[in-house]
C-alpha positions as CSV (number, residue, x, y, z in Angstrom):
1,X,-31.7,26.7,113.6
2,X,-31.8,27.9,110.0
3,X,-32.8,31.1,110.8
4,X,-30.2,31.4,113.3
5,X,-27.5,30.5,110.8
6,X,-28.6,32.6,108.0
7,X,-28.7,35.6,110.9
8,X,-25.1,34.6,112.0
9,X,-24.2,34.8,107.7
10,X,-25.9,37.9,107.3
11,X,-23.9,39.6,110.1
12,X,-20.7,38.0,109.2
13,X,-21.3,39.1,105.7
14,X,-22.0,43.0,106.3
15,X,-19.2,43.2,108.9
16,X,-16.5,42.4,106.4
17,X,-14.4,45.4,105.4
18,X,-14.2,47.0,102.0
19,X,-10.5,45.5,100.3
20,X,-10.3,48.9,98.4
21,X,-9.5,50.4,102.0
22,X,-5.7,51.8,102.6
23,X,-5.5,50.2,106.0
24,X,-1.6,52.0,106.7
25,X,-0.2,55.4,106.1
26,X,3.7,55.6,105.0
27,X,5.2,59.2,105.5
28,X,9.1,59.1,106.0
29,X,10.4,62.5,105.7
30,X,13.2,62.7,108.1
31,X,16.8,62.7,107.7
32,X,20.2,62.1,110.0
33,X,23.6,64.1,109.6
34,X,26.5,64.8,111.3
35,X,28.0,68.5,111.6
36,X,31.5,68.2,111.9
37,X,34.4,70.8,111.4
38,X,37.0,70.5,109.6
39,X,39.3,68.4,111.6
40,X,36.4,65.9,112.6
41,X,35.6,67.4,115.4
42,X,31.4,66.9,116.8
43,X,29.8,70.0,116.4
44,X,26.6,68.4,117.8
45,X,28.6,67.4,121.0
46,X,27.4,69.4,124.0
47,X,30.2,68.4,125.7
48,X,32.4,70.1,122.9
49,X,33.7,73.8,123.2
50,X,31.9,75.4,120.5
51,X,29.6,73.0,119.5
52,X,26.2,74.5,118.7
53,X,23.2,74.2,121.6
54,X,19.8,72.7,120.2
55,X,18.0,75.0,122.2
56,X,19.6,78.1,120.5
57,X,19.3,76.7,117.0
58,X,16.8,77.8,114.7
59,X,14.4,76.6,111.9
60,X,12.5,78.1,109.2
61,X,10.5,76.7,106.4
62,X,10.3,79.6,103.0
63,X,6.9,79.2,101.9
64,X,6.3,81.7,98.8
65,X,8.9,83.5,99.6
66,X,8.3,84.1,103.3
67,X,10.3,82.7,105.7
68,X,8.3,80.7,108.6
69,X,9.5,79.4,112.1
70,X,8.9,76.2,112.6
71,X,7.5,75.6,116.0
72,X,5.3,72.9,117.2
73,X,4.6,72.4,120.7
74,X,2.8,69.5,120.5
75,X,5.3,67.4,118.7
76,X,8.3,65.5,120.4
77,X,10.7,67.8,118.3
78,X,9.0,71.0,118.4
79,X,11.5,72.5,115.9
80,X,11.4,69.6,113.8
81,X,14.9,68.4,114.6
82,X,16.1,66.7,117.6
83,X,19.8,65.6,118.6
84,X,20.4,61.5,118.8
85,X,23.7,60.2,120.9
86,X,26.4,58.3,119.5
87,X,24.9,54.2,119.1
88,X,25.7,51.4,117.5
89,X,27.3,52.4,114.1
90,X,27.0,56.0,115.1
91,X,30.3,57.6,116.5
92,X,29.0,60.8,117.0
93,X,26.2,63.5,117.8
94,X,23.6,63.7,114.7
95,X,20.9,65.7,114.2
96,X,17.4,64.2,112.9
97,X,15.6,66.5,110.8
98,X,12.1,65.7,110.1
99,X,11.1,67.8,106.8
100,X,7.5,69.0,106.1
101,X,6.0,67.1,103.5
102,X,2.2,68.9,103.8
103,X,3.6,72.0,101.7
104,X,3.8,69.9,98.2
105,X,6.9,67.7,96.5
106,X,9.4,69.7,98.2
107,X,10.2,71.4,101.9
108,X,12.5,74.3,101.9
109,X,14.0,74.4,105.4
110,X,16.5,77.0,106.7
111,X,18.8,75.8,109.7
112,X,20.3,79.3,111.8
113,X,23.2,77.5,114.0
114,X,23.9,80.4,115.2
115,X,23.6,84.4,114.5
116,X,26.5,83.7,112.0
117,X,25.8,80.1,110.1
118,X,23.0,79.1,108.6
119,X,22.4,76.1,105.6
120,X,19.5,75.9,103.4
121,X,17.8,72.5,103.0
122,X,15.8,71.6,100.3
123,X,13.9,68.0,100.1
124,X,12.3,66.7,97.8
125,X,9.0,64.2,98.0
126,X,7.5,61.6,96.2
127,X,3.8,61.4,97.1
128,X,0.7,59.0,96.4
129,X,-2.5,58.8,98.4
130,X,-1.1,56.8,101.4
131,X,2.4,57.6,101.0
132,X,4.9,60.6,101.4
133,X,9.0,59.1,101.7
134,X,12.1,61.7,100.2
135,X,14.0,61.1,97.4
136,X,16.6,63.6,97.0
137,X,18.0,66.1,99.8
138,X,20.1,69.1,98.3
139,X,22.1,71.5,101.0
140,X,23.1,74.9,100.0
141,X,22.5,74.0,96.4
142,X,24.5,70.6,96.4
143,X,22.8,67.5,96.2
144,X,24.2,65.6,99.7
145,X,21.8,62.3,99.5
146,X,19.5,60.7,96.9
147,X,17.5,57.3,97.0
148,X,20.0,55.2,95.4
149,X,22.4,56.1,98.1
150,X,20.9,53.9,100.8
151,X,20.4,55.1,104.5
152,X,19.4,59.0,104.6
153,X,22.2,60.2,106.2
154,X,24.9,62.5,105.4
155,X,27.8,64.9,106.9
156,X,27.9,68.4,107.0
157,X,31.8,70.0,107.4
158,X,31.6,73.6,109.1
């Protein structure tokens, strides 16, 4: 009987994780906006005249210099954005842009609406070992969002 509670100790003992382990990963990288014109009008509305088509929009990340289209087709949001329908506190269309945090402490992401429009989005990271979550978003130049300004969401006026 001793031997078989000793065994039963021993196997308990050795099975026990390691508490230095990082048992979750944390990457939050994505962002929510509105594109409006200027007399509030959803831009992000297909069921707008002139509102700009998903499918036809474009996205580019500038690594060194080089611009890059971002396309995966193995991700829910291939282009790394994705259109969300008015809910809840949410009166109209928004777009969810999910930057690329893998390139360093910041993503450079160009948006092409159209053959005509395009913004330039720059975010920026703060990054650990188990953790990647933004901290500032700039568009065209102009900081639009920081941490201290709650919910990652913002409005774009075209």
């Amino acid at each position: 009987m001793k031997k078989l509670f000793s065994s039963f100790f021993l196997v308990l003992a050795l099975s026990c994780g390691n508490d230095d382990e990082v048992c979750c990963t944390n990457i939050d990288v994505a962002a929510s906006f509105y594109v409006l014109d200027d007399m509030d009008g959803d831009l992000l509305d297909p069921g707008n005249p002139g509102s700009f088509n998903i499918i036809d929009i474009e996205v580019y990340d500038v690594i060194e210099g080089d611009s890059i289209r971002v396309f995966n087709s193995g991700l829910d949001a291939p282009k790394g954005i994705s259109l969300l329908s008015p809910e809840g506190q949410y009166i109209n269309y928004r777009m969810r842009m999910q930057f690329d945090e893998s390139q360093g402490d910041s993503n450079k992401r160009v948006v092409k609406w159209d053959e005509e429009d395009m913004d330039v989005f720059v975010a920026q990271f703060e990054k650990g070992d188990n953790f990647a979550i933004t901290t500032q978003i700039a568009l065209n130049g102009e900081v639009v969002w920081e941490v201290d300004d709650g919910e990652r969401f913002f409005i774009i006026v075209k």
